[in-house]
C-alpha positions as semicolon CSV with decimal commas, in nm:
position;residue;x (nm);y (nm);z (nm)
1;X;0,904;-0,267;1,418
2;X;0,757;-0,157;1,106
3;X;0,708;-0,339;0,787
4;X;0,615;-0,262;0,442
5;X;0,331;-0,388;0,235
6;X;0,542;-0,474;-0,020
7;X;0,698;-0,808;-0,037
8;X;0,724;-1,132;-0,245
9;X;0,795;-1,511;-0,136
10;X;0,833;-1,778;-0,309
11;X;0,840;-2,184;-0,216
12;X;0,864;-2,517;-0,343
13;X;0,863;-2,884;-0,275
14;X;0,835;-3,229;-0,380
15;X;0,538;-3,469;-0,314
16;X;0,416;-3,826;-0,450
17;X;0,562;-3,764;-0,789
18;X;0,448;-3,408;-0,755
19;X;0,613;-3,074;-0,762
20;X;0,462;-2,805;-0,558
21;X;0,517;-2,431;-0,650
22;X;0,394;-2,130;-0,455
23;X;0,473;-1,781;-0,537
24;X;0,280;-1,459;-0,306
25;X;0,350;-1,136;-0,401
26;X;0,182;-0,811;-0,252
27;X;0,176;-0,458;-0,274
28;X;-0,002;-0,153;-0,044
29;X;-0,396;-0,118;-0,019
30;X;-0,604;0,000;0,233
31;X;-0,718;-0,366;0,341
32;X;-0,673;-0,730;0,222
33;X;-0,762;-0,724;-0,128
34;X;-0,676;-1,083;-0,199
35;X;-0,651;-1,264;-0,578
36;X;-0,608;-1,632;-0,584
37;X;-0,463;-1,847;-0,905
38;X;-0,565;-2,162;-0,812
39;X;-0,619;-2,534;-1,000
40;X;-0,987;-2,683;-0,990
41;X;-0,882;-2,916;-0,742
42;X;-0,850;-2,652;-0,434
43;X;-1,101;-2,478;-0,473
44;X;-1,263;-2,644;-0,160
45;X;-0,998;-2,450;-0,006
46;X;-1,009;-2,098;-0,138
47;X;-1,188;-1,991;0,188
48;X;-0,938;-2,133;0,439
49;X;-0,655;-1,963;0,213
50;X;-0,808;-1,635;0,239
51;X;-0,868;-1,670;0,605
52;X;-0,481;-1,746;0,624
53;X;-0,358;-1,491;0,472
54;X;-0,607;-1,228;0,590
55;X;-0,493;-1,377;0,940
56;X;-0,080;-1,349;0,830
57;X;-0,056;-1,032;0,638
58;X;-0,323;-0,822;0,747
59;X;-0,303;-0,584;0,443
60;X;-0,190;-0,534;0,191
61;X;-0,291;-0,611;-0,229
62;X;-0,182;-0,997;-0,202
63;X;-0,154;-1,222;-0,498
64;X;-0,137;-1,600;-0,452
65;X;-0,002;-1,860;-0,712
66;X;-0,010;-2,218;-0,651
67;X;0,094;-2,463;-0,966
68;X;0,135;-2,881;-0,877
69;X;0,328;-3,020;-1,161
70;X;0,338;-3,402;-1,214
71;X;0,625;-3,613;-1,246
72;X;0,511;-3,876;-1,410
73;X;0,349;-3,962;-1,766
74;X;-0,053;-3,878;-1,676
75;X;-0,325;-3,875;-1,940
76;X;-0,614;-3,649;-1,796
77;X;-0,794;-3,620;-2,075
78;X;-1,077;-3,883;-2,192
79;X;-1,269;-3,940;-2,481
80;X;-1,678;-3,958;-2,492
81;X;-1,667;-4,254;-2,743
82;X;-2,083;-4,282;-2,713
83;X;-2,096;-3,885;-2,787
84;X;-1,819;-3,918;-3,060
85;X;-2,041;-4,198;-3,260
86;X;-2,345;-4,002;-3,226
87;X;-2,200;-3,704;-3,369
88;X;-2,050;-3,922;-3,588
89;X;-2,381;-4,073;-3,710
90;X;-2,569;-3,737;-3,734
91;X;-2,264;-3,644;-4,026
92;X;-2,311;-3,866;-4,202
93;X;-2,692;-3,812;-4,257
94;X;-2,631;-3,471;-4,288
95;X;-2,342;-3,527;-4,596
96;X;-2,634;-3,787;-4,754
97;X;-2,897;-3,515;-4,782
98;X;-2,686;-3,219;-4,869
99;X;-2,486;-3,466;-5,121
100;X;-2,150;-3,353;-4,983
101;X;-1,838;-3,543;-4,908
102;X;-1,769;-3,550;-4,538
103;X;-1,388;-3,514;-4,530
104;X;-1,192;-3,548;-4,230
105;X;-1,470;-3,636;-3,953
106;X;-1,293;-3,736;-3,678
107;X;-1,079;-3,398;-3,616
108;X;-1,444;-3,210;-3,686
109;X;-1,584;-3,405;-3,404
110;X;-1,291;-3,372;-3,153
111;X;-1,378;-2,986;-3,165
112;X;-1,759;-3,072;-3,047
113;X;-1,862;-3,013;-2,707
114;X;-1,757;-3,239;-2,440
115;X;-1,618;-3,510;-2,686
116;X;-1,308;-3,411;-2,467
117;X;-1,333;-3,433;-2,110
118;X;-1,078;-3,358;-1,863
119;X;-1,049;-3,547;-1,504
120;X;-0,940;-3,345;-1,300
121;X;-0,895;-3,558;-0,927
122;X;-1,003;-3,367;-0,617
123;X;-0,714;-3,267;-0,382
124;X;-0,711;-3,511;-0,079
125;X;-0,609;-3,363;0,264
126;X;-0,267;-3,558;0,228
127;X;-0,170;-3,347;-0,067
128;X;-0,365;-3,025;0,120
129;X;-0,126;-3,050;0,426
130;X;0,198;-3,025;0,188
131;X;0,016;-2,752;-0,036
132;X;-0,035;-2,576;0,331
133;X;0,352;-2,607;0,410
134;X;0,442;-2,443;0,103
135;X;0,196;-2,185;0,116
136;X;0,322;-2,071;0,496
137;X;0,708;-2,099;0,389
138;X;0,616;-1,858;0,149
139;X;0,429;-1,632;0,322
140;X;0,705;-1,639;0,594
141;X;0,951;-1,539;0,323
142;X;0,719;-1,270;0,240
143;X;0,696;-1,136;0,574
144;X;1,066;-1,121;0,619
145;X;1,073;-0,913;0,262
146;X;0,857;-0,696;0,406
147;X;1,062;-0,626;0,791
148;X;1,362;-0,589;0,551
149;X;1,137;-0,298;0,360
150;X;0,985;-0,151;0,644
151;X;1,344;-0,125;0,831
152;X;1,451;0,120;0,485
153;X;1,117;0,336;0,562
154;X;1,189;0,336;0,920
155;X;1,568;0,514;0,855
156;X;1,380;0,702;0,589
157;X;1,096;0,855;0,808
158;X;1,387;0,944;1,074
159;X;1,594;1,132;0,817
160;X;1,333;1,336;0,689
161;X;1,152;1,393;1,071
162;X;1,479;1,513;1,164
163;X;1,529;1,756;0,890
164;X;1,170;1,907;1,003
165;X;1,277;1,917;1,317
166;X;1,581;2,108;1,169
167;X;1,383;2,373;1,023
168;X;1,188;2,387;1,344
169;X;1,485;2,445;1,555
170;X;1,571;2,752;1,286
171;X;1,190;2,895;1,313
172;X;1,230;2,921;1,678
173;X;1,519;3,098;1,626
174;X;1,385;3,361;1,360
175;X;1,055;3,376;1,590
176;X;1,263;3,544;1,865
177;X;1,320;3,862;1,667
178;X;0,985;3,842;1,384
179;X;0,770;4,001;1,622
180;X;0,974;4,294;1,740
181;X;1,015;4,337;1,352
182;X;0,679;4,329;1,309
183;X;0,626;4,546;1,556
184;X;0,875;4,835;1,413
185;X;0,779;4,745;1,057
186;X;0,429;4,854;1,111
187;X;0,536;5,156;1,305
188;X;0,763;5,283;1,059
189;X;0,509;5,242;0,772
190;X;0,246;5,429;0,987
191;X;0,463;5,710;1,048
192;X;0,578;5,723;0,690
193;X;0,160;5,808;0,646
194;X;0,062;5,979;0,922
195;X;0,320;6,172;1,136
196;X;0,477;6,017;1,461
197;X;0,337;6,313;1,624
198;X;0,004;6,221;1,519
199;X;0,024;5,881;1,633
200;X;-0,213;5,768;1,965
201;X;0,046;5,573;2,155
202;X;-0,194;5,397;2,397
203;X;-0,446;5,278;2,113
204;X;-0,171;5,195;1,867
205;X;-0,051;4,909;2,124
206;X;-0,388;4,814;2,182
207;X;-0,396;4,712;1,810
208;X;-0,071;4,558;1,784
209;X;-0,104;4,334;2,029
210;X;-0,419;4,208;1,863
211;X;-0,240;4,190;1,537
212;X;0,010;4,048;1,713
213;X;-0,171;3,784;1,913
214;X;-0,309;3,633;1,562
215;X;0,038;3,591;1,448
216;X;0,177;3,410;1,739
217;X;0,269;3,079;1,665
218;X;0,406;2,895;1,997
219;X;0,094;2,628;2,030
220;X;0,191;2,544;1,672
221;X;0,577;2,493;1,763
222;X;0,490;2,300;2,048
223;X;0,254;2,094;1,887
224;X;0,446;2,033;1,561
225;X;0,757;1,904;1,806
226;X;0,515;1,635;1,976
227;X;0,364;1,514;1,680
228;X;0,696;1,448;1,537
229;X;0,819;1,301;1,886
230;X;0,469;1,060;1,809
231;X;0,530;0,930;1,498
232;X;0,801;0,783;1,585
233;X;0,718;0,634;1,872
234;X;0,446;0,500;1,667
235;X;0,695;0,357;1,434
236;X;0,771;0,113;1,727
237;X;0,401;-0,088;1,745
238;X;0,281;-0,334;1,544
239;X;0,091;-0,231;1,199
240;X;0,126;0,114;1,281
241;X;0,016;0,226;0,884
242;X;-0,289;0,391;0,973
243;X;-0,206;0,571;1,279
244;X;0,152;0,688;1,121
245;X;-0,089;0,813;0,831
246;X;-0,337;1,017;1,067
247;X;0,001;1,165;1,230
248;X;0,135;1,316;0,898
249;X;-0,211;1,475;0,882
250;X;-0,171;1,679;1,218
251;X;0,176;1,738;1,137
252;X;0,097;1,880;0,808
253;X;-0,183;2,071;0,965
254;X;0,072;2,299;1,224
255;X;0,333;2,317;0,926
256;X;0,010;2,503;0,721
257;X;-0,076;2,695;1,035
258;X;0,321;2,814;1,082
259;X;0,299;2,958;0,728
260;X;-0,013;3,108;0,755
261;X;0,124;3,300;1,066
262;X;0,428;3,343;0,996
263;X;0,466;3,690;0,769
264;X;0,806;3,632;0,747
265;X;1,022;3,528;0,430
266;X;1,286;3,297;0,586
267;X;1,025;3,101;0,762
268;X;0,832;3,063;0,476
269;X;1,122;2,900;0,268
270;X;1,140;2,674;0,586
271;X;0,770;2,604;0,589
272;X;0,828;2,501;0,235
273;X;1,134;2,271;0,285
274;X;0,914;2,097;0,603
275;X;0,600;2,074;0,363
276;X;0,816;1,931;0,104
277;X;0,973;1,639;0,349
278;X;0,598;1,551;0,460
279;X;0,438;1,498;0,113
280;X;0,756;1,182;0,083
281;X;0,692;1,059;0,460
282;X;0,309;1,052;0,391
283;X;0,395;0,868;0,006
284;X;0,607;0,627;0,248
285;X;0,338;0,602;0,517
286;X;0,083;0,478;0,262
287;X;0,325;0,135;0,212
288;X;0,322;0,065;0,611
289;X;0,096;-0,233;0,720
């Protein structure tokens, strides 16, 4: 089964007076390109995370927000009461020799640097193991978003595969008569310069079969009908993005060679309606893991 890129999950839990929030969100890329909104205290852990989720979701632009909320009343940030005084001290000398008042010292020095410091307690591997719970509940809810997704571009890639086949079925149809009116197109204009009577029978077939040779466009049918026989098949193995990507190519590639053979005006609004189809499977194909 196929899945989309595209997903979001979301989890949360309570721990020791804690509330634990995780929200994962990700969109298509060509490989992991993972961001991480983390607190101070895990970042001891940003390397297992990104291992986890490179391991989990494969690709895909992933974006990974953890906030821990506390319950209870906390007071995390201190005061530097030696640093305070000494800025404290150096004010005063400084409103002495510049004969200034010094007005409202305390909320000058608060601004200083590191007056205020912030404690900031290093996540234990209690706390880790429930942050890790969270983190995988979301990512499973994010890989569920994502099999929903990919079953919508799974029934959309078979609707617009089968309308190609469609026109295919119709080109095989018109190519039973092109040639022969090719064939009498080329005599008629020929005639219209020349004469019949003029005309070398034996060489003139020589050269139509060349010309018509270079127009023949059975490989391409035949090809064009297994490709699109492949791609879906390939819609049935795991993270099939890339390979359902290199598929569109080759199937684009005999849809271009069909219209550059075919010298005929219904196939070629065909050929358009089968190019049109492929540029919205390949914008589809670009969102498959």
């Amino acid at each position: 089964m196929i899945k989309s890129m595209t997903g979001f999950g979301k989890a949360s839990m309570e721990w020791n007076d804690k509330t634990i929030n995780v929200e994962i969100r990700s969109l298509n890329s060509k490989g992991a390109d993972i961001s991480l909104r983390l607190s101070s205290g895990l970042r001891n852990y940003e390397l297992e995370l990104r291992n986890d989720l490179s391991k989990q979701l494969e690709r895909g632009k992933i974006d990974l927000s953890i906030y821990i909320e506390s319950n209870k009343a906390e007071t995390p940030v201190e005061v530097n009461t030696a640093l305070a005084k000494a800025y404290h001290e150096q004010l005063k000398q400084l409103s002495r020799e510049l004969n200034e008042p010094l007005e409202k010292p305390i909320s000058q020095i608060l601004k200083f640097p590191d007056v205020l410091k912030s404690e900031r307690k290093e996540t234990d591997e209690n706390e880790w193991k429930q942050i890790k719970k969270c983190v995988n509940e979301a990512i499973a809810q994010l890989n569920k978003f994502r099999e929903v997704e990919g079953l919508s571009l799974k029934n959309d890639f078979e609707q617009r595969l089968a309308k190609i086949d469609s026109c295919l079925t119709e080109i095989k149809t018109l190519d039973l008569v092109r040639i022969n009116a090719i064939k009498t197109r080329i005599r008629n204009n020929i005639e219209d310069v020349i004469g019949k009577s003029k005309i070398d029978e034996n060489r003139f077939e020589q050269e139509l079969i060349y010309y018509v040779e270079k127009l023949d466009i059975n490989e391409e049918k035949v090809r064009l009908k297994t490709h699109l026989d492949y791609f879906m098949e390939t819609c049935k193995e795991d993270s099939p993005g890339r390979k359902l990507n290199f598929i569109s190519q080759e199937i684009g590639r005999e849809i271009n060679t069909i219209g550059s053979k075919a010298n005929d005006a219904p196939m070629q609004k065909l050929v358009v309606v089968m190019k049109d189809e492929l540029e919205k499977i390949k914008e589809q194909a670009n969102n498959v893991l």
